[in-house]
N, C-alpha and C positions, 0 to 999 in steps of 0.2 A: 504494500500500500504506500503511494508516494507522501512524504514527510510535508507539512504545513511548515513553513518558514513565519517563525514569529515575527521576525521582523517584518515583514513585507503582507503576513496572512494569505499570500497564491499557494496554492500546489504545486511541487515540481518532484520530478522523479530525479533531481541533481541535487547535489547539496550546495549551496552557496560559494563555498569555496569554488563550486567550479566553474562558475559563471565567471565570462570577463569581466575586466573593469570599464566603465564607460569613459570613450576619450571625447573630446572637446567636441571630435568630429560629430557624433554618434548622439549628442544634446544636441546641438544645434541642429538636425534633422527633427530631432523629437518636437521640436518648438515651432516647426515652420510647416505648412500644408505643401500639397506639391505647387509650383508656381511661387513659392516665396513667399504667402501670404500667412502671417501670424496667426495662428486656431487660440479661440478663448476670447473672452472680454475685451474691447479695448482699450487701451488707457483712460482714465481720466483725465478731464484737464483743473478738475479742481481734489483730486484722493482727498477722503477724507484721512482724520488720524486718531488709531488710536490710543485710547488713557485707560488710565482705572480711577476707578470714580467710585466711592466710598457715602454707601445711601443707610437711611435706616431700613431694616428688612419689613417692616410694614408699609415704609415709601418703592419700595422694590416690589411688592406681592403687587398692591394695588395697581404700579404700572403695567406689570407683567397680565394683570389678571383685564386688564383694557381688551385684551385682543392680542392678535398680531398686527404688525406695525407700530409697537409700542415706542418702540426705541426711534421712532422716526419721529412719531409723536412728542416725544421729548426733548429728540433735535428740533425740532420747531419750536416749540415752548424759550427752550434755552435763547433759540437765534433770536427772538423778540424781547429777548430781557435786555437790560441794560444796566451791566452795573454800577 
């Protein structure tokens, strides 16, 4: 029966050791579709950033229990304050 790799959680009938190593070459195919065109999200032109941000756990339940979208919801709160 082929071994589960903790690290990774695939199946393979090899053991890690015997897998290559990946060179520069071999990422930068991973990252690009055929034609050159980047796969995935595109950039932002504004990334948001993030913190940790220290709430009391009843100010946290209550946001949390709004829905989803909470946390967006809070970014908007916030962006309208001024302090």
């Amino acid at each position: 029966m082929p071994e589960k790799s903790a690290a990774t959680r695939r199946t393979s009938s090899k053991p890690d050791d015997d897998l290559p190593e990946l060179t520069d070459e071999m990422l930068s195919r991973a990252v690009l579709k055929q034609g050159g065109k980047r796969i995935g999200r595109p950039r932002s032109q504004s990334p948001k950033v993030a913190i940790s941000l220290r709430l009391e756990p009843d100010v946290l339940q209550r946001w949390r229990e709004s829905g989803p979208g909470w946390q967006t919801r809070m970014a908007e709160l916030l962006s309208k304050e001024t302090p």
